[in-house]
VOLO-524106 format. One line per 2 residues: number of its first residue (from 1); for each residue x, y, z of C-alpha. Coordinates in nm, 2 decimals. Each point is the difference from the previous one (the first is absolute). Layout:
// VOLO-524106
NUM) X Y Z ~ ...
// end
This chain:
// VOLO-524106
1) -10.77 0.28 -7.28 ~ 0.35 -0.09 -0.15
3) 0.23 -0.25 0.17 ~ 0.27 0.25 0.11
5) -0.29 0.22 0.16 ~ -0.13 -0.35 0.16
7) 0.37 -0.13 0.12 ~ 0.05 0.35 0.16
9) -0.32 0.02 0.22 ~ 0.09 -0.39 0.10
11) 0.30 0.08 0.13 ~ -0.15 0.33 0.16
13) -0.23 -0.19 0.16 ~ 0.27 -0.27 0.11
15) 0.19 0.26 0.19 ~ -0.28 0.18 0.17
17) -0.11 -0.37 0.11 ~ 0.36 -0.08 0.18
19) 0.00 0.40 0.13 ~ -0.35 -0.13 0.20
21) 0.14 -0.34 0.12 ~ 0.31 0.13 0.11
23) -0.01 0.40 0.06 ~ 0.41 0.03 0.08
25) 0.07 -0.10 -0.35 ~ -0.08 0.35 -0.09
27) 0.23 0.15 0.26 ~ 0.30 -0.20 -0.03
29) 0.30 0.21 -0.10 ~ 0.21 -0.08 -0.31
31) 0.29 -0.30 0.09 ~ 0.34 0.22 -0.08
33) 0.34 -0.21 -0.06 ~ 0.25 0.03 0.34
35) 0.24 0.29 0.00 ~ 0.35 -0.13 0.08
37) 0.23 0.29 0.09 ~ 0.20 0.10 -0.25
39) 0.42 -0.06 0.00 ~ 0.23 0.27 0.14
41) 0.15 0.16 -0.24 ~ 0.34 0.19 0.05
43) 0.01 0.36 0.09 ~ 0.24 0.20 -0.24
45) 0.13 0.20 0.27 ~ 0.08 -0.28 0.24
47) 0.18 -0.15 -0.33 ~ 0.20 0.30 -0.09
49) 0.16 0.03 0.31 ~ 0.08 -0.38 0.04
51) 0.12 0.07 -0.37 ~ 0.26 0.25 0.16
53) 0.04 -0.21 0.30 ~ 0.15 -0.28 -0.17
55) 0.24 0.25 -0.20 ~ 0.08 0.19 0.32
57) 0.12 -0.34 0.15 ~ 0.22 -0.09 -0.32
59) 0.13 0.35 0.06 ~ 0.11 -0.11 0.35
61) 0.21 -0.31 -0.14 ~ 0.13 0.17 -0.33
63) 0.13 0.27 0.00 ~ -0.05 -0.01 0.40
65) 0.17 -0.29 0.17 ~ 0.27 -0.01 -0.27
67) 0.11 0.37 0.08 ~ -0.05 -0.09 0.34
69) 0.23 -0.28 0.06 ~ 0.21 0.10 -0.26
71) 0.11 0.30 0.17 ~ 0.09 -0.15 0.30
73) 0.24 -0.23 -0.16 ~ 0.36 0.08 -0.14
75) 0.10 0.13 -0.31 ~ 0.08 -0.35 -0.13
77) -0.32 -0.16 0.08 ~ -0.24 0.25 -0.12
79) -0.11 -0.14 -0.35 ~ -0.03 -0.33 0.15
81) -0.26 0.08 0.24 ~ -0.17 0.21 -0.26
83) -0.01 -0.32 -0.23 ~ -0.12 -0.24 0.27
85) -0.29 0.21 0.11 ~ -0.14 0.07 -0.35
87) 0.03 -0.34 -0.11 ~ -0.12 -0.17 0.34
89) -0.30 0.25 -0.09 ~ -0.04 -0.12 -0.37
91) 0.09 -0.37 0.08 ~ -0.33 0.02 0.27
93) -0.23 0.15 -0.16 ~ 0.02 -0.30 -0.29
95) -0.03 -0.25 0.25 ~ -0.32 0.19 0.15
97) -0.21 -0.01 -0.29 ~ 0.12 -0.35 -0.07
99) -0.10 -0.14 0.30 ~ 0.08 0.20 0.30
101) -0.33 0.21 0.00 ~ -0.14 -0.35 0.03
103) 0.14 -0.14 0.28 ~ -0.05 0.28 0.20
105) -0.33 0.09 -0.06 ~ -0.24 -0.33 -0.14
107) -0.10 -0.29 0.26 ~ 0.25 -0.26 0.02
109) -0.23 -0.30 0.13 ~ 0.18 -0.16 0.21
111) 0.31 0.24 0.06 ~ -0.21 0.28 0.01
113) 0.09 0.10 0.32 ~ 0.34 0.04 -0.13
115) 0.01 0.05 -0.35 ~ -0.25 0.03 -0.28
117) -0.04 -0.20 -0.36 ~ 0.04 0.07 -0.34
119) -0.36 0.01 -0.14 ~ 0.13 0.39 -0.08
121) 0.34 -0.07 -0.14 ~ 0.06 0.15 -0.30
123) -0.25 0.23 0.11 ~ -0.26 -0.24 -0.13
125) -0.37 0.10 0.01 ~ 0.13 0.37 0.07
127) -0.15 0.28 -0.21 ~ -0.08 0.36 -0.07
129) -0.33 -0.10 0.20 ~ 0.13 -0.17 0.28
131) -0.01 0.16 0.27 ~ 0.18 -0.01 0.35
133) -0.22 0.06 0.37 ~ 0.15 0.30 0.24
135) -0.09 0.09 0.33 ~ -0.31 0.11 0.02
137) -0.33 -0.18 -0.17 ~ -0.11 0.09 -0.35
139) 0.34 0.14 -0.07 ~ 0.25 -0.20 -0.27
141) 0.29 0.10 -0.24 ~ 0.06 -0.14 -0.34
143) 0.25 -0.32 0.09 ~ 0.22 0.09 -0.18
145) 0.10 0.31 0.17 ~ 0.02 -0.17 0.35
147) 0.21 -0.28 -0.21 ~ 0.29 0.30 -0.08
149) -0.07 0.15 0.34 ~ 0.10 -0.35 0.22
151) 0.21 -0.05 -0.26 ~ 0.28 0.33 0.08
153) -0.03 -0.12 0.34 ~ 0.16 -0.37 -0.12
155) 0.21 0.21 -0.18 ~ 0.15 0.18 0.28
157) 0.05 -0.22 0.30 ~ 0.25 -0.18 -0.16
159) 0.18 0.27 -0.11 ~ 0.04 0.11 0.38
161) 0.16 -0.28 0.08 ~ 0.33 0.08 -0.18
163) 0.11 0.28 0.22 ~ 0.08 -0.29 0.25
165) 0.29 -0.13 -0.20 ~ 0.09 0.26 -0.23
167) 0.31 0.02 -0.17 ~ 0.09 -0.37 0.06
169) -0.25 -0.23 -0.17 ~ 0.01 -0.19 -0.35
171) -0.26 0.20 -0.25 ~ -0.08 -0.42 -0.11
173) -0.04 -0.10 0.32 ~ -0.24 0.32 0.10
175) -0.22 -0.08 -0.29 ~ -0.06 -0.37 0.08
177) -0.04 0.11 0.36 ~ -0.28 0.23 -0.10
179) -0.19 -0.22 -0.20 ~ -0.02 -0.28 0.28
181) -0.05 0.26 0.25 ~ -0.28 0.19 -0.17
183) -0.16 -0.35 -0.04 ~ 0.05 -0.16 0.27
185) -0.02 0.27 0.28 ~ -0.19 0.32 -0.12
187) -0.25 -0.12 -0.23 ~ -0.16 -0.26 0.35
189) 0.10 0.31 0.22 ~ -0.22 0.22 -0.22
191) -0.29 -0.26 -0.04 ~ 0.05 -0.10 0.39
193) -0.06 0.40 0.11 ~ -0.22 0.11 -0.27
195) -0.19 -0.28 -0.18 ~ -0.40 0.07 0.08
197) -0.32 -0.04 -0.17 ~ -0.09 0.37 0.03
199) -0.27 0.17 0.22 ~ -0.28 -0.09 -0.26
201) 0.09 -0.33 0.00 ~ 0.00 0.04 0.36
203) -0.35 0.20 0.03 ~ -0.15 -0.28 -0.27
205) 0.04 -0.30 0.23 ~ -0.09 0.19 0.35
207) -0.33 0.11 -0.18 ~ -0.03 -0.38 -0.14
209) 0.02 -0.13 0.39 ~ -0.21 0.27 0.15
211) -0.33 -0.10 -0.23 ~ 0.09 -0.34 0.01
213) -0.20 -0.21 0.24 ~ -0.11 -0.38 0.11
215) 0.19 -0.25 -0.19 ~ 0.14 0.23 -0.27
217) 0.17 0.20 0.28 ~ 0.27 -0.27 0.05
219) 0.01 0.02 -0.39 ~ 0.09 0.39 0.07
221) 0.21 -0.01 0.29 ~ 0.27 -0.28 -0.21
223) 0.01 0.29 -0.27 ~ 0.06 0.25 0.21
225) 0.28 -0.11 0.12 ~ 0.11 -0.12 -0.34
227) 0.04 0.37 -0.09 ~ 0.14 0.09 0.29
229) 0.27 -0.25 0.05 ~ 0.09 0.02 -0.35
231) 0.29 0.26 0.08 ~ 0.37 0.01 0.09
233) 0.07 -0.15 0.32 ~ 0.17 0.36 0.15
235) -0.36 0.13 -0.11 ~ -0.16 -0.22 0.15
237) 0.16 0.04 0.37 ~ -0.09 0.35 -0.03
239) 0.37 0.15 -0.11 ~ -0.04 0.42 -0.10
241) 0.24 0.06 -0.22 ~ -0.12 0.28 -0.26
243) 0.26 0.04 -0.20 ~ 0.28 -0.28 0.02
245) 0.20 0.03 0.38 ~ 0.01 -0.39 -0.02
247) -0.07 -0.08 -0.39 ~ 0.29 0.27 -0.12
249) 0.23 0.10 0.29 ~ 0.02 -0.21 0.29
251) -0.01 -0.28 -0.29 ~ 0.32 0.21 -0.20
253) 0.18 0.11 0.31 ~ 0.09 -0.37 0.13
255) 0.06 -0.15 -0.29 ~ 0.25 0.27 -0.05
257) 0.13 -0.06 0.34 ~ 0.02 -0.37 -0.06
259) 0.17 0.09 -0.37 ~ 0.31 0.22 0.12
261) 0.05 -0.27 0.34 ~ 0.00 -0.29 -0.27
263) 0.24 0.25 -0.26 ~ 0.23 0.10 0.28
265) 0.15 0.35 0.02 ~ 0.16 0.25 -0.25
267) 0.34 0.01 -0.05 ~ 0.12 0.25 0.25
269) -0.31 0.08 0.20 ~ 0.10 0.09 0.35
271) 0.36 0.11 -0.10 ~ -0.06 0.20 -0.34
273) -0.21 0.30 -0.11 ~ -0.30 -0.13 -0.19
275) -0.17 0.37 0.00 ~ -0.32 0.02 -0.25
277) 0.12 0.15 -0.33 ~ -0.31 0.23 -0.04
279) -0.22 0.19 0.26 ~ -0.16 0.20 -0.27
281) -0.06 -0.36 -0.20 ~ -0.15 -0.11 0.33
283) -0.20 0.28 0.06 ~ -0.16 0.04 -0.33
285) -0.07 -0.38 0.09 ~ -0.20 0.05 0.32
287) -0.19 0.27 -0.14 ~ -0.12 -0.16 -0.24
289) -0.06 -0.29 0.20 ~ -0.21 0.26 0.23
291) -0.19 0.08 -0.28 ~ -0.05 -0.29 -0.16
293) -0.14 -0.17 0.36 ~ -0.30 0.17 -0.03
295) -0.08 -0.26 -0.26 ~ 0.10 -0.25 0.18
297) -0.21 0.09 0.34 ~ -0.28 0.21 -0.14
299) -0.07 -0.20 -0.32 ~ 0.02 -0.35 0.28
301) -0.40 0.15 0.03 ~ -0.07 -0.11 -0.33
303) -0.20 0.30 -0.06 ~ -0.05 0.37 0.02
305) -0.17 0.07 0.36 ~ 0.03 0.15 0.34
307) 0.25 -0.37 0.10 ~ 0.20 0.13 -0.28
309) 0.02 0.37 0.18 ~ 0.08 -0.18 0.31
311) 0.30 -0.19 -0.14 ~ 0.15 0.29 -0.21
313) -0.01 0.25 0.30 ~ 0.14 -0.32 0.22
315) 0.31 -0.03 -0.26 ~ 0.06 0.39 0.00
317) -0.01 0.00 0.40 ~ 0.16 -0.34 0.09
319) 0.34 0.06 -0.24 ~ 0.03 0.34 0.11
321) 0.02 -0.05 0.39 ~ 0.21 -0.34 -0.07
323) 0.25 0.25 -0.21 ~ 0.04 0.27 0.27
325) 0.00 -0.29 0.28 ~ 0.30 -0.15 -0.17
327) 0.20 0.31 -0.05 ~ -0.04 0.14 0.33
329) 0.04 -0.33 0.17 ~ 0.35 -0.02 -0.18
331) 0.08 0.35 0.08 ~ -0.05 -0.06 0.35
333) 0.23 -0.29 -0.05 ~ 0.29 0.05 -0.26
335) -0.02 0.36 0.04 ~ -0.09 0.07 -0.34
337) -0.34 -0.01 -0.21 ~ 0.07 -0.20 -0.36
339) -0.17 0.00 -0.27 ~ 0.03 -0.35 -0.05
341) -0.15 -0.06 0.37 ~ -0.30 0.24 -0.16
343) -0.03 -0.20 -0.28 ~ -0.03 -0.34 0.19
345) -0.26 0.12 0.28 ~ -0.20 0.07 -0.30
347) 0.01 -0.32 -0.18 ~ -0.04 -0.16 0.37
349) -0.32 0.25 0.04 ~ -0.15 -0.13 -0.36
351) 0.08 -0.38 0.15 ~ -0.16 0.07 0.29
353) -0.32 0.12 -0.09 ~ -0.09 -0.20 -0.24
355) -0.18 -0.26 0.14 ~ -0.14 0.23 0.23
357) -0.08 0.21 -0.30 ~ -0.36 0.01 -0.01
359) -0.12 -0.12 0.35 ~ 0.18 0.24 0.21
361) -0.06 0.40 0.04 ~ 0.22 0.24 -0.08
363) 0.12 0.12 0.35 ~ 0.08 -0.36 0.06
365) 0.22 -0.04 -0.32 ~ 0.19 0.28 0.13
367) 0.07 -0.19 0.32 ~ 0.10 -0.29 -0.21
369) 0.22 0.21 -0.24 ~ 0.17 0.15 0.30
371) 0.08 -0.34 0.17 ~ 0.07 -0.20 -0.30
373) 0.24 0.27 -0.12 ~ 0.23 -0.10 0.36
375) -0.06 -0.30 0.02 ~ 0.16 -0.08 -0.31
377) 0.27 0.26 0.00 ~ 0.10 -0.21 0.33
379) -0.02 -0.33 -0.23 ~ 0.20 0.14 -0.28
381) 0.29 0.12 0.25 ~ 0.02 -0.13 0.36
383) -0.19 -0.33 -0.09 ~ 0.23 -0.10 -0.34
385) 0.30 0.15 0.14 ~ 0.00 -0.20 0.26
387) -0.15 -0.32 -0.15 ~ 0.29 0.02 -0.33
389) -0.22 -0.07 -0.23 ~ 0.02 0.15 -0.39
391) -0.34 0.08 -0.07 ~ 0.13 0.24 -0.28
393) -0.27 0.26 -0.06 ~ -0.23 -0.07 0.33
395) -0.25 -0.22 -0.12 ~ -0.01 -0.18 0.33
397) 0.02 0.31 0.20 ~ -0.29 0.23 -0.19
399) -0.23 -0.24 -0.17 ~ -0.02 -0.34 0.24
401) 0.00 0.22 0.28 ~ -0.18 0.31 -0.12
403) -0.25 -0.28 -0.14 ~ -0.01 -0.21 0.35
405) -0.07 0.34 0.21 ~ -0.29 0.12 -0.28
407) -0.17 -0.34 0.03 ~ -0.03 -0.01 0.33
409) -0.13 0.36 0.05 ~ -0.24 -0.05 -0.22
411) -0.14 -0.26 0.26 ~ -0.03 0.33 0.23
413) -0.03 0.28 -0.19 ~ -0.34 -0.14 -0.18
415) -0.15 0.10 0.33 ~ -0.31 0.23 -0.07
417) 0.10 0.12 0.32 ~ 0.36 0.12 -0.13
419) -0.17 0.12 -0.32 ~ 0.02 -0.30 -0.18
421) -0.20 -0.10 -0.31 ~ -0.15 -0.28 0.22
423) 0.02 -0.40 -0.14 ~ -0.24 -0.05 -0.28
425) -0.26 -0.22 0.02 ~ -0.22 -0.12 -0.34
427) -0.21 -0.27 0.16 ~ -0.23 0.14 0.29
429) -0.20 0.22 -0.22 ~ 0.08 -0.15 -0.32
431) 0.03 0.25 -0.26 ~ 0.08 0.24 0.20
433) 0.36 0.11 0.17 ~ 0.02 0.01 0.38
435) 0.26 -0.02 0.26 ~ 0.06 -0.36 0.15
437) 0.12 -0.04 0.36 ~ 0.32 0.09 0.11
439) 0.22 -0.11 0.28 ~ 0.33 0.14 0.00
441) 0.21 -0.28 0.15 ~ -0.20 -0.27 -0.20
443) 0.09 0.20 -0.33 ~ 0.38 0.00 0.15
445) 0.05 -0.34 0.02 ~ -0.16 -0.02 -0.35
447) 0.22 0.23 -0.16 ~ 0.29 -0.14 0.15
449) -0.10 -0.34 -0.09 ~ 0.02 0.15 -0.36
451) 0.33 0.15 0.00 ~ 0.10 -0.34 0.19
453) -0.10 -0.18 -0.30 ~ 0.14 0.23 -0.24
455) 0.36 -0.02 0.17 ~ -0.01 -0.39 0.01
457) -0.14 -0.04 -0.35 ~ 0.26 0.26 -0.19
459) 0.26 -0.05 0.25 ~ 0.02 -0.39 -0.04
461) -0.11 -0.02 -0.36 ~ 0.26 0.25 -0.11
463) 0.22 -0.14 0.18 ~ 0.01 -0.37 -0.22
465) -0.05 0.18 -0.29 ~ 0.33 0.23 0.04
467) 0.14 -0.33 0.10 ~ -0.13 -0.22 -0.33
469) 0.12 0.31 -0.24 ~ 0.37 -0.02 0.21
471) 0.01 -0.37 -0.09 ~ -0.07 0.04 -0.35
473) 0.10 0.30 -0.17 ~ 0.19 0.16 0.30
475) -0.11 0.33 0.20 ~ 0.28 0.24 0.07
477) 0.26 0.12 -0.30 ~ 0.34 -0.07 0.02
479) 0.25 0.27 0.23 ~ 0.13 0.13 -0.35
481) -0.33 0.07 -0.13 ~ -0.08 0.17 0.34
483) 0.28 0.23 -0.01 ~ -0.06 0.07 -0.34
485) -0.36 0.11 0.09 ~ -0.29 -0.21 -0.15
487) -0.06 0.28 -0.28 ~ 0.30 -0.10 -0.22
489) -0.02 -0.40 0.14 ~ -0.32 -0.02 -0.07
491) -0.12 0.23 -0.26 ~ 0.29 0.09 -0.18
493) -0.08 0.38 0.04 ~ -0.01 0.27 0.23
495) -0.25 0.27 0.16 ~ 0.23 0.23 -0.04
497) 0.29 0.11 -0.30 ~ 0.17 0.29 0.10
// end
């Protein structure tokens, strides 16, 4: 017999051997390697509409909010505005991507309740691949689009601010107040409201505590709440805000009401005609702001889903009822409807429902519209008239307030029981979204523990910084200038050559 016939029955002969000492050998199934689940990848339709989200957003600050504001001033003033919107917009969205994005949304270790770090500035360790979490598990967007999506939002609320002392304030001054405010107020506000690991992140640890047991349990426990106490500290107390009531417009609105106190008055207001220059400028403004809202509320989702629905149908309702409460409130009052009255009910409508934007149902929003849309007409007349102040284009009057009355609703109109979206909850049944408890007067204080905050922090903090840009460089121009109008002082042009 040859050797390889010889080593063949040998090891024949072994195996049948080890099959009779041990007869489980030969059922034993073959060892596999583990399966880990694979990554989420982004969905191209939730990324085409953040895409157009982000764009809808710019559209609301440029050519929006310029035309907006700019209409409402005089003749004199008009290129000015124009110029201080589009470059507060340009100036922003360099420091963002320098190290704003960072600060709002990484862990700041020790700050981080407040403020976040810079292991992102400069964008660092951002790609084409990197990807950001949404609301609901196993769904992401490329970072980069939710990068340019926060990122028109930065570029906007600063912009609002200058309706408070239009027509009066240094274009040096208003730059070097941006980029301290932007730093130092909105970029903590944003990480402070909005800063969270995600729901995966979330699901991951709950899953990692549930299995976890005897000693490795406290092992479990520490990590969980790791990953859930690494968020903002306004997350963390339990603050709804779905769009930006507190990060954008109660955070805006005072620190325009604080700006135009600290400014003083226009020349003339109370004794001289200081009528907008442009209704049709304005209107073309708001409608486009309309328009452009639905990226700002809708696209807040992160994604393409039935939340998104809810938002879009909330901003249609919402801005519609505000608008018709407004005008017929000042019928009723003045004895005339306005335009401009029209015009401002719908801006305090937007305001108003967008923290409440995708947590409350659509009959509710039109409650909110309706009231928001008085209660600030009553602000932006009775309340300033009688108070003296020169809050130039209602910044106080539509977007604190609108903002403060939005916030709080949202504490109510959440309420499953007033066809609310309900509070999310990514912990219970990790991996899976359910509703947490709700109590409504629990969620009040909450909510107004937020706006609290956000009046303190903005009102206080923009406060010393219009005082540090006074003492420097100055904050109001000269009475010439003034009467002059800030387009020819400033610029050395004009809006219009007739």
């Amino acid at each position: 017999m040859k050797p390889r016939n010889l080593l063949a029955l040998g090891l024949g002969g072994a195996a049948l051997g080890l099959l009779l000492v041990e007869p489980s050998l030969a059922q034993a199934p073959a060892v596999e390697p583990a399966v880990t689940a694979a990554a989420p990848v982004p969905n191209k339709g939730d990324t085409a509409w953040m895409l157009i989200s982000a764009v809808l957003v710019l559209l609301m600050t440029v050519p929006g909010l310029a035309l907006f504001y700019g209409g409402l001033v005089r003749t004199k003033n008009m290129l000015s505005v124009l110029t201080q919107v589009f470059a507060i917009a340009s100036i922003v969205c360099l420091l963002w991507v320098t190290y704003g994005y960072s600060l709002a949304f990484t862990n700041g270790g020790g700050l981080n309740d407040f403020v976040g770090g810079f292991s992102k500035a400069f964008l660092k360790g951002v790609d084409p691949n990197s990807v950001a979490a949404t609301f609901s598990n196993g769904v992401v967007i490329p970072e980069y689009v939710y990068i340019c999506f926060q990122m028109t939002f930065a570029m906007i609320t600063p912009g609002l601010i200058v309706g408070a002392f239009a027509e009066r304030m240094k274009f040096s001054a208003l730059i070097v107040f941006t980029i301290l405010w932007v730093t130092l107020i909105y970029f903590p506000m944003a990480h402070m409201v909005w800063y969270w690991g995600g729901p995966d992140v979330f699901a991951d640890a709950a899953r990692k505590l549930a299995a976890a047991g005897g000693e490795a349990n406290a092992a479990a426990k520490a990590e969980y709440d790791a990953v859930i106490g690494d968020a903002g500290m306004l997350f963390k107390w339990g603050a709804l805000d779905f769009a930006g009531g507190t990060v954008v417009h109660i955070n805006a609105g005072i620190a325009g009401l604080v700006g135009c106190l600290m400014l003083g008055k226009r020349i003339g207001y109370g004794r001289d005609l200081l009528a907008p220059h442009s209704l049709t400028m304005t209107t073309i403004g708001a409608s486009l702001l309309w328009v452009g809202w639905f990226g700002f509320n809708a696209g807040s989702n992160l994604e393409a889903n039935g939340t998104t629905g809810l938002a879009m149908i909330n901003t249609f309702v919402a801005t519609a009822a505000a608008a018709v409460s407004w005008l017929f409130v000042e019928w009723a009052a003045k004895g005339k409807p306005s335009l401009l009255g029209m015009l401002s009910g719908a801006i305090a409508g937007l305001v108003a429902v967008t923290p409440a934007a995708g947590f409350a149902g659509p009959m509710g929003s039109i409650v909110l519209g309706l009231v928001a849309g008085a209660a600030c007409f009553v602000m932006c007349s009775t309340v300033k008239n009688a108070l003296g102040y020169d809050d130039s284009l209602d910044v106080f009057g539509v977007h604190c307030i609108g903002g403060i009355i939005g916030a709080l609703a949202t504490g109510i109109l959440v309420s499953t029981d007033l066809g609310g979206a309900g509070i999310p909850d990514y912990t219970t049944k990790p991996g899976e979204l359910t509703l947490g408890a709700y109590d409504m007067m629990a969620q009040l204080i909450v909510q107004a523990k937020a706006v609290g905050f956000t009046i303190l922090w903005s009102g206080i903090g923009s406060a010393i910084l219009y005082k540090l840009v006074d003492l420097t460089i100055g904050l109001r121009v000269t009475q010439e200038e003034e009467r002059e109008g800030l387009d020819i002082a400033d610029h050395g042009e004009r809006a219009y050559n007739y």
